[in-house]
C-alpha positions as CSV (number, residue, x, y, z in Angstrom):
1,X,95.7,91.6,107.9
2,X,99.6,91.1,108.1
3,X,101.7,90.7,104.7
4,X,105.1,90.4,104.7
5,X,108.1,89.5,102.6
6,X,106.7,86.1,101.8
7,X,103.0,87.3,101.0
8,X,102.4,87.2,97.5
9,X,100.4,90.4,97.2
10,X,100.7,92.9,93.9
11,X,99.3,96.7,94.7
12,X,96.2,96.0,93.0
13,X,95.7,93.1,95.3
14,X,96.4,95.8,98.5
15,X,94.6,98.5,97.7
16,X,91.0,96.2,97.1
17,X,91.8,94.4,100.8
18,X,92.4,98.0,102.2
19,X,89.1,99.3,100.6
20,X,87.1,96.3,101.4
21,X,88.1,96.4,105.0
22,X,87.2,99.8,105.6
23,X,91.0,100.4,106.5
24,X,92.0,103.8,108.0
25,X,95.8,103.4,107.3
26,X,98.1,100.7,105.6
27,X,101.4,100.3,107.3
28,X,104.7,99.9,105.3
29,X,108.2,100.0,105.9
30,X,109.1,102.3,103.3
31,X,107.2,104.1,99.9
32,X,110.0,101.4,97.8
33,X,107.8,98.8,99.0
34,X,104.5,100.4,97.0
35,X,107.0,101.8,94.0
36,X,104.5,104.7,92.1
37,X,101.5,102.3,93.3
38,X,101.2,104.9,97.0
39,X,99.6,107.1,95.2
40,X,96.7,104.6,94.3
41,X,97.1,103.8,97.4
42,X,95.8,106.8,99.2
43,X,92.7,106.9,97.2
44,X,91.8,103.6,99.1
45,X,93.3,104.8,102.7
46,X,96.1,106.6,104.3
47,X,99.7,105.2,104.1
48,X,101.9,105.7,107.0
49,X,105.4,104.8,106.5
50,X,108.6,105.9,109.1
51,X,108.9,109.5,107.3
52,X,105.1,110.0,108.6
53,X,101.2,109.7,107.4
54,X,100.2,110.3,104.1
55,X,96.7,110.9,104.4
56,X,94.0,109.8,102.3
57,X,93.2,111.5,99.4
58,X,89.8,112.3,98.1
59,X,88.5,110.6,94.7
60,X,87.9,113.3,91.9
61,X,84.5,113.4,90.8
């Protein structure tokens, strides 16, 4: 799945494609482009961005 600057795509909208997908890793240019969201993020899947991978994080219990 490809979005780019003229996708119209919130986080929420990201993180549920990522999960249903079975995504290893979401590709971004930069954290600025998820704002605080990342961190949602990586419960879903890993985020890898230019500064490296930020790996998936595992759900509490």
């Amino acid at each position: 799945m490809t979005i780019d600057h003229g996708t119209y795509m919130p986080i929420t909208y990201i993180i549920t494609a990522a999960a249903r997908a079975g995504a290893e890793v979401v590709i971004a240019p930069d954290l600025a482009h998820f704002g605080t969201g990342y961190t949602a993020m990586t419960l879903a899947c890993g985020l890898l961005v230019p500064t490296g991978l930020i790996p998936r994080r595992p759900q509490r219990s």
